[in-house]
DRENPA-3360 file (N, C-alpha, C; in nm, 2 decimals, always signed):
BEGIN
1 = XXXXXXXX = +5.01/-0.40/+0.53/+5.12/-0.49/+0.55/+5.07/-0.63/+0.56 ~ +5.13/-0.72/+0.49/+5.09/-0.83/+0.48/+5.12/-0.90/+0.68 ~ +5.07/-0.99/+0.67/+5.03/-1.08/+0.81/+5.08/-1.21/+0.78 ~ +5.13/-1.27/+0.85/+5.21/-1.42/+0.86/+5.17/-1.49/+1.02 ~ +5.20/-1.60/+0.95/+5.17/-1.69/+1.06/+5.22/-1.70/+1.15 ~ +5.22/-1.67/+1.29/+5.32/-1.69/+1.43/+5.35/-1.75/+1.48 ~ +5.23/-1.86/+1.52/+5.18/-1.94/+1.62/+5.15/-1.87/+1.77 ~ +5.17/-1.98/+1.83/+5.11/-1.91/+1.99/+5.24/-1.82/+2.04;
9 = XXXXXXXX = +5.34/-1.77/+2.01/+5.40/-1.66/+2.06/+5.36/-1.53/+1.98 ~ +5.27/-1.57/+1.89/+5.27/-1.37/+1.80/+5.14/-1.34/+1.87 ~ +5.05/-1.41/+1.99/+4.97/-1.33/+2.07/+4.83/-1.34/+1.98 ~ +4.73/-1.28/+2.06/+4.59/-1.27/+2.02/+4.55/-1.13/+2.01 ~ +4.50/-1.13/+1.88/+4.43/-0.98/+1.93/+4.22/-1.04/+1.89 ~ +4.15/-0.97/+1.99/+4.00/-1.01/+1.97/+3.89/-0.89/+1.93 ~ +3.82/-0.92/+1.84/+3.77/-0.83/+1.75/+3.62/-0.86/+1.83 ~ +3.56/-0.76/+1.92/+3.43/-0.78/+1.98/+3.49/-0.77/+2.17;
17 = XXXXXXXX = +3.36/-0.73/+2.21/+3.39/-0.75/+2.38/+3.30/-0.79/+2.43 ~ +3.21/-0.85/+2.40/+3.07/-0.89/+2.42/+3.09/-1.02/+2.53 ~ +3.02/-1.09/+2.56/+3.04/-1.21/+2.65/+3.09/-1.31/+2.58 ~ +3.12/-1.36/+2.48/+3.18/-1.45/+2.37/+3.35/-1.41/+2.39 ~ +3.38/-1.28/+2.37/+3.47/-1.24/+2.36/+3.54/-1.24/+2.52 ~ +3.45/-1.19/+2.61/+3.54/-1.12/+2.70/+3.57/-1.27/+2.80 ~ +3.51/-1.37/+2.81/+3.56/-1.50/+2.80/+3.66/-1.56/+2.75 ~ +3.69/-1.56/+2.68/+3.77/-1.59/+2.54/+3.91/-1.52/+2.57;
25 = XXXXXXXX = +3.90/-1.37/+2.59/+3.98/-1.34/+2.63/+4.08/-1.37/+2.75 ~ +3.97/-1.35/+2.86/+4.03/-1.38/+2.98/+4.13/-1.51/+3.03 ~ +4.05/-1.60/+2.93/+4.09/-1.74/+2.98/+4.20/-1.76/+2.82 ~ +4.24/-1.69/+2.71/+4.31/-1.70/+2.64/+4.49/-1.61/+2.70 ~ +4.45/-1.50/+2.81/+4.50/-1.47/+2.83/+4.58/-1.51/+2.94 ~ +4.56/-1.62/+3.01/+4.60/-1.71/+3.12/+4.74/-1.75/+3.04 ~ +4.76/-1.79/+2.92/+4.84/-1.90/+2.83/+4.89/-1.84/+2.74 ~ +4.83/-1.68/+2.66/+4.92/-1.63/+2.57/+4.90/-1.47/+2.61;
33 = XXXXXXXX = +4.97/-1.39/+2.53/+4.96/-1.23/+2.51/+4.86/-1.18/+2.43 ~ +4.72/-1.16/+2.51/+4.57/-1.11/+2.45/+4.64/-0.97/+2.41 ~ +4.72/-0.93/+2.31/+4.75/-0.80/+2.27/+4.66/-0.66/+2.23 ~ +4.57/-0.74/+2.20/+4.44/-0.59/+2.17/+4.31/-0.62/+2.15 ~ +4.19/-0.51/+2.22/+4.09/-0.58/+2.22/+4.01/-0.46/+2.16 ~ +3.99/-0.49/+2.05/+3.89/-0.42/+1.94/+3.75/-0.40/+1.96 ~ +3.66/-0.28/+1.99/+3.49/-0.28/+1.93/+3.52/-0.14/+1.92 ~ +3.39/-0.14/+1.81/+3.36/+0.01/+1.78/+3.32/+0.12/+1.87;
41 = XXXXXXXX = +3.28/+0.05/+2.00/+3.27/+0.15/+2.12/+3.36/+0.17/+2.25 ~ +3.45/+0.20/+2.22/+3.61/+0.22/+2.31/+3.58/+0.21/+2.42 ~ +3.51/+0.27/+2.52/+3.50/+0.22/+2.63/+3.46/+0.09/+2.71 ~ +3.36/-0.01/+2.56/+3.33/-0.17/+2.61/+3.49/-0.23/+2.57 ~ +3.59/-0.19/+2.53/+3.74/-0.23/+2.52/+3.76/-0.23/+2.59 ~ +3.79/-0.08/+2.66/+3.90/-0.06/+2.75/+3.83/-0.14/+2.86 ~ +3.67/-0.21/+2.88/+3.68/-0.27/+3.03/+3.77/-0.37/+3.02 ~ +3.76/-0.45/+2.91/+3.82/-0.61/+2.90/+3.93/-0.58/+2.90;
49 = XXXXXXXX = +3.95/-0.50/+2.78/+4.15/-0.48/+2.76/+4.19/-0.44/+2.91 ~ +4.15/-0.40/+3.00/+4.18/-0.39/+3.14/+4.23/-0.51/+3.25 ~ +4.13/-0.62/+3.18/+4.08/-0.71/+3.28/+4.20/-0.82/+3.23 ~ +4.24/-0.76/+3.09/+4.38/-0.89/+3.00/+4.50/-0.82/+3.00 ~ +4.49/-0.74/+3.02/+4.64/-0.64/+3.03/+4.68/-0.61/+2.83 ~ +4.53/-0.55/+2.79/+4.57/-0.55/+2.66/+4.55/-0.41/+2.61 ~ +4.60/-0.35/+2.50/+4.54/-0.28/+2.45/+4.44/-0.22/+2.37 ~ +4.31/-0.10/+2.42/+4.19/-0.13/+2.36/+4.22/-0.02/+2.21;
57 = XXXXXXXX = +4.14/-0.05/+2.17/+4.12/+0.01/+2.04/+3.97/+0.03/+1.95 ~ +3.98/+0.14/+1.88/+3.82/+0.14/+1.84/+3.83/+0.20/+1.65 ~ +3.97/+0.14/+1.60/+3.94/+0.13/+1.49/+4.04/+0.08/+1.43 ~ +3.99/-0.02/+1.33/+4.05/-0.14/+1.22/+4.19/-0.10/+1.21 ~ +4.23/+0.06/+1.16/+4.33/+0.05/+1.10/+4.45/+0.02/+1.25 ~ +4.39/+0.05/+1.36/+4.49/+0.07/+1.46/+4.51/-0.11/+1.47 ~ +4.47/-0.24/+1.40/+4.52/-0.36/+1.44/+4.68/-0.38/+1.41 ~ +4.73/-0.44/+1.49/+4.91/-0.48/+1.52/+4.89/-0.59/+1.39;
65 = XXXXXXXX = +5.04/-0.57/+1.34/+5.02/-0.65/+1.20/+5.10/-0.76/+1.21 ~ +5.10/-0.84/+1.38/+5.20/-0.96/+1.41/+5.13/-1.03/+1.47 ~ +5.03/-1.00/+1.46/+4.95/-1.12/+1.62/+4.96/-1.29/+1.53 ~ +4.93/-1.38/+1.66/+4.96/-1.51/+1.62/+4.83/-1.57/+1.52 ~ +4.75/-1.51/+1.58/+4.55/-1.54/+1.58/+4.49/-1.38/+1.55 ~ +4.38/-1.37/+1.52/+4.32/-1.25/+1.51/+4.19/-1.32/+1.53 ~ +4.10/-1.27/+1.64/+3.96/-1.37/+1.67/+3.82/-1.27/+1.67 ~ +3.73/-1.31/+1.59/+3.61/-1.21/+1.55/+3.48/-1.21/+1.63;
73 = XXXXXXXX = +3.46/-1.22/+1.71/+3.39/-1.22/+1.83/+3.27/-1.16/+1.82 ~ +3.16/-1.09/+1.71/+3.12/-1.03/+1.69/+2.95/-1.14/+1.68 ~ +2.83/-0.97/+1.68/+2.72/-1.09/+1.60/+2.75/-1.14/+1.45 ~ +2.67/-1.23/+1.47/+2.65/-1.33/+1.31/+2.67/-1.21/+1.17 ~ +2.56/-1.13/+1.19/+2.56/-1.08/+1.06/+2.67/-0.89/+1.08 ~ +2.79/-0.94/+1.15/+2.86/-0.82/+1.17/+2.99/-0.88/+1.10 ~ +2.99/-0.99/+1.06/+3.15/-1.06/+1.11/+3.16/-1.02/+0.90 ~ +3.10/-1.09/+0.80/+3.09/-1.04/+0.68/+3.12/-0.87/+0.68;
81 = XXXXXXXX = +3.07/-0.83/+0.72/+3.09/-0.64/+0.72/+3.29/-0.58/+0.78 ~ +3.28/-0.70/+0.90/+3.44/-0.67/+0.92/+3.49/-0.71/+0.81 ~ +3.49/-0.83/+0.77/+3.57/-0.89/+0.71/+3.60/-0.83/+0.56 ~ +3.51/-0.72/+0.51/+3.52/-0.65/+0.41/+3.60/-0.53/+0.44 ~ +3.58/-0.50/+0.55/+3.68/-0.40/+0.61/+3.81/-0.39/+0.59 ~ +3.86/-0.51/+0.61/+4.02/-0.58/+0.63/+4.04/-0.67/+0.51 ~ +3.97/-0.66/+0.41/+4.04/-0.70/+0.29/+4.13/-0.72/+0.26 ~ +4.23/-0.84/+0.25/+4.38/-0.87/+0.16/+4.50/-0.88/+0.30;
89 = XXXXXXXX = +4.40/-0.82/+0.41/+4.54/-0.81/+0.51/+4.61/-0.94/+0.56 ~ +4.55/-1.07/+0.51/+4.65/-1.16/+0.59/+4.63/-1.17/+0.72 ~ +4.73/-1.27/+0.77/+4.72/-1.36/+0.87/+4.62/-1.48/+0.88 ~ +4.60/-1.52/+1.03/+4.51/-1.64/+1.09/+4.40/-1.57/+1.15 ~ +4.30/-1.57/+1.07/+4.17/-1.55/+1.14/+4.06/-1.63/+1.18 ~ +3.99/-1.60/+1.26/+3.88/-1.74/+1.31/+3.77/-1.62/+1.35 ~ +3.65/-1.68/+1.35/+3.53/-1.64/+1.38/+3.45/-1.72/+1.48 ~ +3.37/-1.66/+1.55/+3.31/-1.78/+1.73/+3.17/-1.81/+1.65;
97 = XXXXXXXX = +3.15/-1.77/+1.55/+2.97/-1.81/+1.54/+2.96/-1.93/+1.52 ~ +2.89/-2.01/+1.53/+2.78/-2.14/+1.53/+2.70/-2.13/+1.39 ~ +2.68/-2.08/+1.35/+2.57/-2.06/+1.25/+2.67/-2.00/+1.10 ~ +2.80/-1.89/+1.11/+2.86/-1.86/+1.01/+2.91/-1.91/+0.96 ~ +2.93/-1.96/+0.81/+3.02/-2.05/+0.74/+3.18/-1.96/+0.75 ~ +3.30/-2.07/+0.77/+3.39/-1.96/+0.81/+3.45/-1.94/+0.64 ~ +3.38/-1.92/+0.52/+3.39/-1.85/+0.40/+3.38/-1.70/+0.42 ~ +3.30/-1.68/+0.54/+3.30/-1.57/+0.53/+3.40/-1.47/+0.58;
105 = XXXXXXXX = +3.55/-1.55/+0.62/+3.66/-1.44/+0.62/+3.75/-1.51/+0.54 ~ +3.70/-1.49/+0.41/+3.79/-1.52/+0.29/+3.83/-1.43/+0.24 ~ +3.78/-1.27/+0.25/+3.86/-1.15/+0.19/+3.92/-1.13/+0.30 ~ +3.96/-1.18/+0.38/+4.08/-1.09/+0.47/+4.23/-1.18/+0.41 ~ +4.20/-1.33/+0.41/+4.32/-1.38/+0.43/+4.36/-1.48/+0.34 ~ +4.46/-1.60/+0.34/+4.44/-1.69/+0.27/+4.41/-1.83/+0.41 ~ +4.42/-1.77/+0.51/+4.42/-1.85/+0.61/+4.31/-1.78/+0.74 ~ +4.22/-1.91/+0.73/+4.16/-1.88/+0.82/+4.02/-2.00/+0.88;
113 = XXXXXXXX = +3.96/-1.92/+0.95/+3.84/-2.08/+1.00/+3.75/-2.02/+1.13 ~ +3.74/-2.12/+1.18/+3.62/-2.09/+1.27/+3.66/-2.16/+1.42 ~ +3.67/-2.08/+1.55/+3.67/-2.14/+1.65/+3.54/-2.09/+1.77 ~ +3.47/-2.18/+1.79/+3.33/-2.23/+1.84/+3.34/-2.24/+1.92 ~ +3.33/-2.16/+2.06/+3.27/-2.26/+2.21/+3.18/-2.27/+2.22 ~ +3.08/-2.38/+2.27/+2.96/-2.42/+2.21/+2.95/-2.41/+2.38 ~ +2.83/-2.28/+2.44/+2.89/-2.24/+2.56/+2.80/-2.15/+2.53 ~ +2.68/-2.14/+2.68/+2.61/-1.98/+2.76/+2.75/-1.92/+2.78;
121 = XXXXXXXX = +2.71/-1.81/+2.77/+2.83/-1.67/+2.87/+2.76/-1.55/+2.89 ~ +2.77/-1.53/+2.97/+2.74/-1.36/+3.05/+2.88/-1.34/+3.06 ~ +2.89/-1.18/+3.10/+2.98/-1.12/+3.13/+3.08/-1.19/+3.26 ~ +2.95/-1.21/+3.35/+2.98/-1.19/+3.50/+3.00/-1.32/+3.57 ~ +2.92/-1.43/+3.47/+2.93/-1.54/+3.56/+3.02/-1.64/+3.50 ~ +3.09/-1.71/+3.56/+3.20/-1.76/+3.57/+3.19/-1.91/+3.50 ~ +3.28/-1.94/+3.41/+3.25/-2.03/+3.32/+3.40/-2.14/+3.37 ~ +3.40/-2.27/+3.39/+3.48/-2.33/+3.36/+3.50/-2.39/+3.22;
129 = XXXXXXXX = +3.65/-2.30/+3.14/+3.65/-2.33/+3.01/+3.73/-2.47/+2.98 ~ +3.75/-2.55/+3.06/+3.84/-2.69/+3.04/+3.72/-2.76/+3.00 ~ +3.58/-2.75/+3.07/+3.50/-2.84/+3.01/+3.40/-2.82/+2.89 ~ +3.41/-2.68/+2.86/+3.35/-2.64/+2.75/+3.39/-2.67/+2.60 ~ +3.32/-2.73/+2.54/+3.36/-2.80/+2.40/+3.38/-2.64/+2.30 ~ +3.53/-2.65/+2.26/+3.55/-2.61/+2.13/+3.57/-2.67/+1.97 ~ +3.50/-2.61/+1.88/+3.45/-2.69/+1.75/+3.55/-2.56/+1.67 ~ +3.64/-2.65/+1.65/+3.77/-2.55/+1.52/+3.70/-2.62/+1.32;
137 = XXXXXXXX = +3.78/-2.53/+1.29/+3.73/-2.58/+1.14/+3.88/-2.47/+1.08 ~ +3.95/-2.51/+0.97/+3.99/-2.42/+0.89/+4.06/-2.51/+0.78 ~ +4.04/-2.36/+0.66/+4.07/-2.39/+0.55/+4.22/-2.45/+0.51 ~ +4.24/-2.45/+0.59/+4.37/-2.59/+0.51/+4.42/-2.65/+0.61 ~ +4.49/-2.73/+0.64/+4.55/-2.83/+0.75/+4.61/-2.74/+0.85 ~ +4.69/-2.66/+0.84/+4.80/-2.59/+0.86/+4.72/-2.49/+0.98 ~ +4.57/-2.42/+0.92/+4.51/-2.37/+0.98/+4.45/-2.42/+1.10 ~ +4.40/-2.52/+1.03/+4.29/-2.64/+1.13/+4.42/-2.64/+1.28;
145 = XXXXXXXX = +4.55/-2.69/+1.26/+4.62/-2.73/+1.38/+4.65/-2.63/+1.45 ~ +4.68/-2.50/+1.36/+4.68/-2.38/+1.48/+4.56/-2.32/+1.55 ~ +4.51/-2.38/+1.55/+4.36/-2.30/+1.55/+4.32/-2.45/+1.72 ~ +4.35/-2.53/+1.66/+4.37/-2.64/+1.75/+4.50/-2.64/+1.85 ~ +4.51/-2.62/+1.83/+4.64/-2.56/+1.96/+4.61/-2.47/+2.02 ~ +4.60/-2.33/+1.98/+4.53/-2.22/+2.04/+4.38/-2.26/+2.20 ~ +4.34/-2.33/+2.09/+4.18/-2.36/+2.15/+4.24/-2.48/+2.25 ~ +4.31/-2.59/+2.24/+4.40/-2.66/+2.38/+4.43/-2.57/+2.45;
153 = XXXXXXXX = +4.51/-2.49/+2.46/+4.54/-2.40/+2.55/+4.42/-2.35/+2.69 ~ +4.32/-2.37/+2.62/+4.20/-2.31/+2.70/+4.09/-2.41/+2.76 ~ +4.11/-2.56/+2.63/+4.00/-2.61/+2.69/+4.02/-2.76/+2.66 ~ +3.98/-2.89/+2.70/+4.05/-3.01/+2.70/+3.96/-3.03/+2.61 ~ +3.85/-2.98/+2.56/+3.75/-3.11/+2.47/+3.76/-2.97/+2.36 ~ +3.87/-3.04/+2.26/+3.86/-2.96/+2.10/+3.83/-3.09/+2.02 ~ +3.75/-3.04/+1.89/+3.70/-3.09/+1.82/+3.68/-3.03/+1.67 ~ +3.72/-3.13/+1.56/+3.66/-3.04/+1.44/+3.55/-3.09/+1.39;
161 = XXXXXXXX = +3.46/-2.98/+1.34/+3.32/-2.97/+1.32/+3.33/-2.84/+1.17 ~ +3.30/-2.95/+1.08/+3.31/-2.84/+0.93/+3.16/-2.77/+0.97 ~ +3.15/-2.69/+0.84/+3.05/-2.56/+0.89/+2.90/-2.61/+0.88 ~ +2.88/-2.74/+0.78/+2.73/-2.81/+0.80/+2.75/-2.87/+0.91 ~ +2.80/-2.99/+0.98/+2.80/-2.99/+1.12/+2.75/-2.90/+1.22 ~ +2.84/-2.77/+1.18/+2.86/-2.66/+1.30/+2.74/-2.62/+1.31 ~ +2.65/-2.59/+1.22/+2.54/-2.56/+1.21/+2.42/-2.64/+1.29 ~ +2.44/-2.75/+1.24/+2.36/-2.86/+1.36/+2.40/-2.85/+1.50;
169 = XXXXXXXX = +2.50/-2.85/+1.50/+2.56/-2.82/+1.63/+2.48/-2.72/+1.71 ~ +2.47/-2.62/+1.67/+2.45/-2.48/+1.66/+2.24/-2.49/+1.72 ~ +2.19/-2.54/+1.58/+2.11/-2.60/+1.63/+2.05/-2.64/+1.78 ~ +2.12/-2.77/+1.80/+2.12/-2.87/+1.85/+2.15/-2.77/+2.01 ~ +2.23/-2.68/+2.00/+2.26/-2.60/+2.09/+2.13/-2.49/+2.19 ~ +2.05/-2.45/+2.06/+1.96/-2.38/+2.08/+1.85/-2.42/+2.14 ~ +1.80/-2.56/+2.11/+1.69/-2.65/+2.16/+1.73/-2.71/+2.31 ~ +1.84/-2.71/+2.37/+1.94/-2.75/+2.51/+1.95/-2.64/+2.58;
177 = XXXXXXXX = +1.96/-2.50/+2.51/+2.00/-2.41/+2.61/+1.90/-2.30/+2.58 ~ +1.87/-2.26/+2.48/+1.84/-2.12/+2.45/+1.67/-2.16/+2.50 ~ +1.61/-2.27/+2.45/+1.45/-2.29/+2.40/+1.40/-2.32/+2.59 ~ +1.51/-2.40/+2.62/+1.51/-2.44/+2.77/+1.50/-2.35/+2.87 ~ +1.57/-2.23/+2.88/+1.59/-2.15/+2.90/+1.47/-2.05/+2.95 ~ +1.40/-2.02/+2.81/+1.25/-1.98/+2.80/+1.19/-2.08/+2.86 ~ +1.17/-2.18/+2.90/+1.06/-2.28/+2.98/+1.08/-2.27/+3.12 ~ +1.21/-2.20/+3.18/+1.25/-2.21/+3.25/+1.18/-2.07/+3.33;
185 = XXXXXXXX = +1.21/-1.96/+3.19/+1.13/-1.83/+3.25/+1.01/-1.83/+3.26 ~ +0.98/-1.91/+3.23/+0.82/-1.95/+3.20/+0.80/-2.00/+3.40 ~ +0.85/-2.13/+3.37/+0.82/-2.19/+3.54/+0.85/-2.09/+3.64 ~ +0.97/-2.00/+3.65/+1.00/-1.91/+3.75/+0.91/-1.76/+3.73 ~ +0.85/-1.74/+3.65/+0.70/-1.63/+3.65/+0.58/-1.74/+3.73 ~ +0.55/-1.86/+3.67/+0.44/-1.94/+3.77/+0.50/-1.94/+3.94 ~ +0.59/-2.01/+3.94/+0.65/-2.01/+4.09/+0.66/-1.82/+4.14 ~ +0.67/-1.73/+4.09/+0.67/-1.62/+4.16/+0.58/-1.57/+4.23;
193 = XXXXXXXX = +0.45/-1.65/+4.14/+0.27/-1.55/+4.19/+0.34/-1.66/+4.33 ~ +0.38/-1.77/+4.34/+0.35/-1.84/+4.46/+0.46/-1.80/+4.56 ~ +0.51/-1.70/+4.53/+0.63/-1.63/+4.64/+0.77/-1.68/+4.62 ~ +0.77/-1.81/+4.52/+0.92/-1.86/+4.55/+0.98/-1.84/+4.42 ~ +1.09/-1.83/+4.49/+1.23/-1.86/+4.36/+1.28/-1.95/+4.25 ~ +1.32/-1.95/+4.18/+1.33/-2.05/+4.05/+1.44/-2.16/+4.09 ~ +1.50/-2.10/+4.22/+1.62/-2.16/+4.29/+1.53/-2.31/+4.34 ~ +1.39/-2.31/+4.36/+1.32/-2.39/+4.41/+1.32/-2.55/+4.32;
201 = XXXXXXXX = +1.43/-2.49/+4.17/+1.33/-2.59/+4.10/+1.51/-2.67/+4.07 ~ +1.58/-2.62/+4.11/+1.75/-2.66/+4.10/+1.75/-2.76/+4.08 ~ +1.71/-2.89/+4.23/+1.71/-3.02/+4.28/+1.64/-3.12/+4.14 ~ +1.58/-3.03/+4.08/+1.49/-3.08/+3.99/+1.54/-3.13/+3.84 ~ +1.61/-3.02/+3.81/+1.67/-2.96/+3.71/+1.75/-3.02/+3.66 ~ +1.88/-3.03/+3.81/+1.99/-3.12/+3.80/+1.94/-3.22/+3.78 ~ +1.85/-3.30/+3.87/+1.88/-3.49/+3.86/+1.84/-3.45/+3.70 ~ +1.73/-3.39/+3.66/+1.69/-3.44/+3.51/+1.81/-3.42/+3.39;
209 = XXXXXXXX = +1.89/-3.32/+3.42/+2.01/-3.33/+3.33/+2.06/-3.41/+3.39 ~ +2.16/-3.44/+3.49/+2.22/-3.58/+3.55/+2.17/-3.71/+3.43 ~ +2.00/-3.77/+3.46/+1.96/-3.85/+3.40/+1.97/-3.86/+3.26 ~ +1.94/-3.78/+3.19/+1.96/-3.77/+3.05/+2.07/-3.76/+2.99 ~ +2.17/-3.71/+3.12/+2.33/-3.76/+3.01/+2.33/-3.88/+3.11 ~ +2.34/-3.95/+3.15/+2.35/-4.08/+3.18/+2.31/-4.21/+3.12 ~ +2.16/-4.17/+3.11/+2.09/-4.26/+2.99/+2.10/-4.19/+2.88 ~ +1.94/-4.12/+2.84/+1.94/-4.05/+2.71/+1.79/-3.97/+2.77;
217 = XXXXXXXX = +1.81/-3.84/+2.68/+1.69/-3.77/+2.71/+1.56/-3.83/+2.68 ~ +1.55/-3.94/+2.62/+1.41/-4.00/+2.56/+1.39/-4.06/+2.68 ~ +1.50/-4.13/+2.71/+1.49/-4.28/+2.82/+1.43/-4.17/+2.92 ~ +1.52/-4.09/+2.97/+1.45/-3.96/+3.10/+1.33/-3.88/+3.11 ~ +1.25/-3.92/+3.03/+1.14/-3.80/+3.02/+1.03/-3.91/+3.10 ~ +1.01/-3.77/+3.16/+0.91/-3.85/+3.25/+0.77/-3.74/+3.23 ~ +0.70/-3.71/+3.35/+0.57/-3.64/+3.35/+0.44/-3.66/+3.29 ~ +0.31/-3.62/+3.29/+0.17/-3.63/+3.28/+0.21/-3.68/+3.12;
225 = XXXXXXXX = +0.25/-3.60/+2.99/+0.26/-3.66/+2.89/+0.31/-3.74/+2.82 ~ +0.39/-3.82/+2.93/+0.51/-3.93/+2.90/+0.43/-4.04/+2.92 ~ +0.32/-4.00/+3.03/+0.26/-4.09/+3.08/+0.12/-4.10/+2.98 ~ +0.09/-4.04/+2.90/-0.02/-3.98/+2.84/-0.16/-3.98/+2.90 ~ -0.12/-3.92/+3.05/-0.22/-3.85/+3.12/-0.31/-3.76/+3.09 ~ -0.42/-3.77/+3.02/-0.50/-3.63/+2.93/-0.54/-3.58/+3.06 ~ -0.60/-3.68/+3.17/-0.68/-3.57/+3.29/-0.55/-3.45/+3.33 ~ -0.49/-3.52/+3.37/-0.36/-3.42/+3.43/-0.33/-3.31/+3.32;
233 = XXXXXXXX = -0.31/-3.32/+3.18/-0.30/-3.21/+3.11/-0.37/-3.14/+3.10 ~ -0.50/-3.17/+3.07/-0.66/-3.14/+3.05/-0.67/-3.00/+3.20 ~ -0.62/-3.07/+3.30/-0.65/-2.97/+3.40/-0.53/-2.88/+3.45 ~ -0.39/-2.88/+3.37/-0.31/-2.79/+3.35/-0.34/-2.71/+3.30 ~ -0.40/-2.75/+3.15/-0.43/-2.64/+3.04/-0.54/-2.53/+3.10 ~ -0.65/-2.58/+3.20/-0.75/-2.51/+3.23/-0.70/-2.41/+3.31 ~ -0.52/-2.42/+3.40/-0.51/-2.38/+3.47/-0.40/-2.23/+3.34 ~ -0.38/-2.28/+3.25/-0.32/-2.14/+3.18/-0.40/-2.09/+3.10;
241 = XXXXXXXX = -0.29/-1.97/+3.05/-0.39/-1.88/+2.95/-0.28/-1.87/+2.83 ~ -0.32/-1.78/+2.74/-0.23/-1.73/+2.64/-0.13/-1.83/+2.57 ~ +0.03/-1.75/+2.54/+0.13/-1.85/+2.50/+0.13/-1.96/+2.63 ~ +0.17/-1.92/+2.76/+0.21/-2.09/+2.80/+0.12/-2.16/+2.79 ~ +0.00/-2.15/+2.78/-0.14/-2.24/+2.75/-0.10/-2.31/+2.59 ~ -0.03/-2.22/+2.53/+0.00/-2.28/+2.41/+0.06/-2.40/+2.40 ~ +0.19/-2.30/+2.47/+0.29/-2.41/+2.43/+0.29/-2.53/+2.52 ~ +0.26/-2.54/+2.65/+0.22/-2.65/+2.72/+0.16/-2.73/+2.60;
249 = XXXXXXXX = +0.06/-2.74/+2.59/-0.03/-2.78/+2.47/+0.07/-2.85/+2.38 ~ +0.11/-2.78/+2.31/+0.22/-2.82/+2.19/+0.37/-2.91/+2.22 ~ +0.36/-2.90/+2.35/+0.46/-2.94/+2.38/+0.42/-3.09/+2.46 ~ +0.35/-3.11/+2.53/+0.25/-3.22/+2.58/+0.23/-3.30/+2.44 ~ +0.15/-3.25/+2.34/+0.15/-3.34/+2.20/+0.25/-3.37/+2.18 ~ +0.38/-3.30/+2.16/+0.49/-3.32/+2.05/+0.54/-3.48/+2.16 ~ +0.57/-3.43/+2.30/+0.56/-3.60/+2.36/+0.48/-3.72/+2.33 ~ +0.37/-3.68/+2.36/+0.25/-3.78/+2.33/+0.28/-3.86/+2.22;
257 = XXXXXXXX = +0.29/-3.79/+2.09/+0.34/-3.90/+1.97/+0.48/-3.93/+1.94 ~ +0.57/-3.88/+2.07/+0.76/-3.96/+2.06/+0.68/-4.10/+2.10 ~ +0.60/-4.09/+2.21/+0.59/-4.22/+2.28/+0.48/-4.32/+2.26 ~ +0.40/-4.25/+2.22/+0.27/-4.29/+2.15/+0.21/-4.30/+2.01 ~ +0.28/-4.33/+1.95/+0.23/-4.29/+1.80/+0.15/-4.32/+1.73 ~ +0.09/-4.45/+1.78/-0.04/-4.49/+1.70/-0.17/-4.40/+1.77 ~ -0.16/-4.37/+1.88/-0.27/-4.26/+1.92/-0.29/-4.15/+1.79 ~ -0.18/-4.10/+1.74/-0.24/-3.99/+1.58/-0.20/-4.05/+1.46;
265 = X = -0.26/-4.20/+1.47/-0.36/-4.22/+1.31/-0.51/-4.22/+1.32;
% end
């Protein structure tokens, strides 16, 4: 049965339950009717569809053929495979990836695009979604505004970001949270041989993000390679082994020539 456009009264239904999704949901369900919440393993539904007052489901054909939105929540290289699934059916579809061109749900519909929270999520820990940037994109105007309305609903900073953007974005996302992240598990294994918590390094953490959106991350960098202290690194390095020995290393240089560049001619 063909699919038409609703707006925000024909409801949401979300295709995934993963932490992308079950966010998405919860906080979509504050403002509209999260109608059904789709994965291939019925019981990761029925938690969420629980938590939204929705119904879960664990197969394509059981999707309601009125929802306002249809939202694909899925990994990167799963959302192509749905979207072959649901072939010709119509409606407004959107995809959460960062990295997916939203071409890739062009056999479902004539309308459709991409909505992005550019945003960590876990299941468990609790996100304020007013301040988290949503990046909409869709194929024709018509799309773009519902898709932008929808995403108002949930969060004050919407923004369109076509899919080379999104990509940078995406990017740019990876090297802030994902790469950071790992340095982070890195310092909290060093701090453990020494008995303490990674909670130790918070006070730290903050001012340095504080600073860097204040000024700029270049203006804020501080430390032994900012300073291009070889002794201080010199006797870091002696103090690791393996990858962190590496990447200390690699990562000490890659400063050294932001701030020093005539040192590598």
């Amino acid at each position: 049965m063909e699919r038409t456009l609703n707006g925000i009264e024909g409801g949401v239904v979300i295709l995934g339950a993963g932490n992308v999704a079950t966010h998405l949901a919860i906080n979509l369900a504050r403002h509209t009717h999260v109608r059904q919440i789709y994965n291939h393993n019925l019981s990761g539904a029925e938690v969420l569809a629980a938590k939204v007052g929705a119904q879960a489901i664990d197969s394509l054909d059981s999707l309601c053929t009125d929802a306002g939105l249809y939202i694909i929540s899925v990994k990167d290289d799963a959302i192509a495979e749905i979207a072959q699934k649901l072939k010709g059916v119509g409606g407004l579809w959107a995809h959460t990836s960062g990295s997916v061109g939203m071409e890739a749900l062009a056999a479902i519909s004539c309308d459709y695009g991409v909505f992005y929270p550019m945003q960590t999520f876990s299941k468990d820990v609790d996100v304020n979604m007013h301040e988290v940037p949503i990046f909409i994109e869709g194929n024709n105007p018509e799309t773009a505004r519902l898709l932008k309305q929808y995403a108002s609903l949930i969060s004050e900073k919407v923004y369109y970001a076509d899919s080379e953007h999104r990509a940078k974005l995406h990017i740019a996302a990876v090297f802030a949270c994902n790469f950071t992240n790992r340095l982070w598990d890195i310092s909290a294994s060093l701090l453990k041989e020494l008995g303490l918590g990674f909670e130790t390094m918070r006070p730290l953490v903050e001012a340095m993000l504080a600073k860097a959106c204040e000024v700029t991350p270049r203006e804020g960098q501080t430390g032994p390679a900012r300073r291009n202290d070889r002794k201080i690194i010199n006797k870091h390095l002696e103090m690791l082994d393996g990858e962190n020995k590496e990447l200390y290393s690699i990562l000490s240089e890659s400063i050294i020539k932001q701030y020093y560049p005539h040192e590598q001619d």
